[in-house]
N, C-alpha and C positions, 0 to 999 in steps of 0.2 A: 221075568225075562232077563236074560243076561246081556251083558253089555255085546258079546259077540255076534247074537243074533241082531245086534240094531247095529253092528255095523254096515255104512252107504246109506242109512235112513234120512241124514241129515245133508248128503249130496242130493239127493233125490227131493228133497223140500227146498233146498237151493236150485234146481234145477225149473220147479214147479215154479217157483216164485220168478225166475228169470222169463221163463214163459208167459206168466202173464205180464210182466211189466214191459214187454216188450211186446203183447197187444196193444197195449196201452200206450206205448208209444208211438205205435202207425196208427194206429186211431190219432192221435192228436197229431201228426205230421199230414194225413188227409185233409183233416180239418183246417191244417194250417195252411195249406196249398189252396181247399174251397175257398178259403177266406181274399186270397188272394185274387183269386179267379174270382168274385165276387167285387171286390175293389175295382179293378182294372175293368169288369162291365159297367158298374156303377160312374167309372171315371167316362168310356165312351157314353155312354147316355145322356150324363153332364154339358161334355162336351157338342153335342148332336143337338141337345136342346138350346141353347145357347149360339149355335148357327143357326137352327130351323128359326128362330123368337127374332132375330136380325135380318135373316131374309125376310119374315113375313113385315119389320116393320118398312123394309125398304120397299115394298110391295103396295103398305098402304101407303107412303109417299108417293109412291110413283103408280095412282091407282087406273090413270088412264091405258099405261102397256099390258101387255098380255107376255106373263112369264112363260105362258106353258110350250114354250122352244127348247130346244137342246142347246145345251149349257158348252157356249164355245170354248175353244180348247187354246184359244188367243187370246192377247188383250183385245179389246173392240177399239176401235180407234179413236174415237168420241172421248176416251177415257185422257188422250194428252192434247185434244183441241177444248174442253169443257164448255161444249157449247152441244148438248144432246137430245137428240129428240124422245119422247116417252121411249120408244121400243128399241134407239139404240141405249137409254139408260138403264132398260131392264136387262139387256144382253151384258152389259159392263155390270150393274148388281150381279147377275147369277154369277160371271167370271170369277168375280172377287171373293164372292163367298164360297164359290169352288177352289179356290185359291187359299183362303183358309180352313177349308175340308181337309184339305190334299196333305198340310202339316200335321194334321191330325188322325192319316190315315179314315177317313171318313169320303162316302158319296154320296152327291144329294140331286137330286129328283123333283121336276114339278110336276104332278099332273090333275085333272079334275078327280075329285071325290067321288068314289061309289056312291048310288044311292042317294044322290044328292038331286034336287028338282030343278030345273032351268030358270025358275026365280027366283032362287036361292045358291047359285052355285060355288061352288068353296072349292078353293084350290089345295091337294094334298101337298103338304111337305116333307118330300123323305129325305131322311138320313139313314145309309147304311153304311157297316163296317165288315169285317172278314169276308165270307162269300156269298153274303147275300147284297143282291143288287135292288137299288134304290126304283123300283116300277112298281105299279100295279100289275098285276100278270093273270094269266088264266087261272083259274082252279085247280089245285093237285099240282100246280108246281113249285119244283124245290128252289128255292134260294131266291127268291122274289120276297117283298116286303109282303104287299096285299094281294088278295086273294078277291077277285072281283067277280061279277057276273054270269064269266064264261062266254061262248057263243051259241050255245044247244038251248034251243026253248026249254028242256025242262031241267035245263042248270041252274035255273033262279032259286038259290036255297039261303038256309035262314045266314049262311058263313060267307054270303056276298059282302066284301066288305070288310071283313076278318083280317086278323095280321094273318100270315101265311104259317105254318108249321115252323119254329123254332128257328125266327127270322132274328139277325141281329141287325134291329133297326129302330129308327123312331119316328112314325107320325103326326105333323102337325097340320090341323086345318086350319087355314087361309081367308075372312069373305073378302 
């Protein structure tokens, strides 16, 4: 072969070589984004379990109240006379620790456990973040944590109970 015929041979192996190093680097720029997105779930989770393990212990503190109320949007007032009775100290617990949800971008949720017995009843504790809301909710739907019972007699299936489809959330049970 003459030298003329290999001329561009070696633009063209530089060429090749460009190409792949530069798969090679959106591969590892993917990777380095998962990684990231990966971190920042791991960090809400952290954070989610770390309030749900505080509420539940203020819960067993205060085992006479019934949390399962909706989480006032005020301080409770009991909270600057400190003289509380069980169920305004649970309403001043849930405030506070929705109080520290809210700096963390997090919602949190009390409600009874699916599937739980009436002499065993356990209270759920949700934490949720982006768009999924902290409830128990029907079956088949979107953006709810659990995935419960349903209402149709023949909705009792084995995913009664289930986290819901690609919930961002975390459940703690309570007795």
């Amino acid at each position: 072969m003459s030298l003329r015929q290999q001329r561009g041979v070696g633009l063209i192996e530089v060429l090749v070589a460009m190409l792949i190093l530069s798969v090679a680097i959106l591969g590892f720029v993917a990777l380095q984004v998962r990684a990231t997105v990966a971190t920042e779930e791991a960090l809400k989770r952290s954070d989610a379990l770390i309030l749900l393990n505080g509420l539940a212990e203020k819960i067993r503190l205060n085992s006479q109240a019934d949390y399962r109320v909706a989480i006032p949007k005020t301080q409770p007032h009991c909270a600057t006379t400190h003289n509380c009775q069980p169920h305004e100290q649970a309403l001043l617990d849930l405030y506070q620790q929705q109080q520290l949800a809210n700096s963390k971008l997090i919602q949190l949720g009390v409600s009874d456990c699916p599937n739980t017995s009436v002499q065993q009843s356990r209270l759920c504790l949700i934490a949720a973040w982006n768009e999924t809301q902290p409830i128990v909710a029907a079956r088949h739907v979107s953006q709810r944590c659990l995935n419960d019972n349903g209402t149709q007699q023949d909705s009792i299936a084995a995913d009664a109970g289930k986290y819901a489809d690609n919930p961002d959330c975390l459940v703690l049970e309570a007795y």
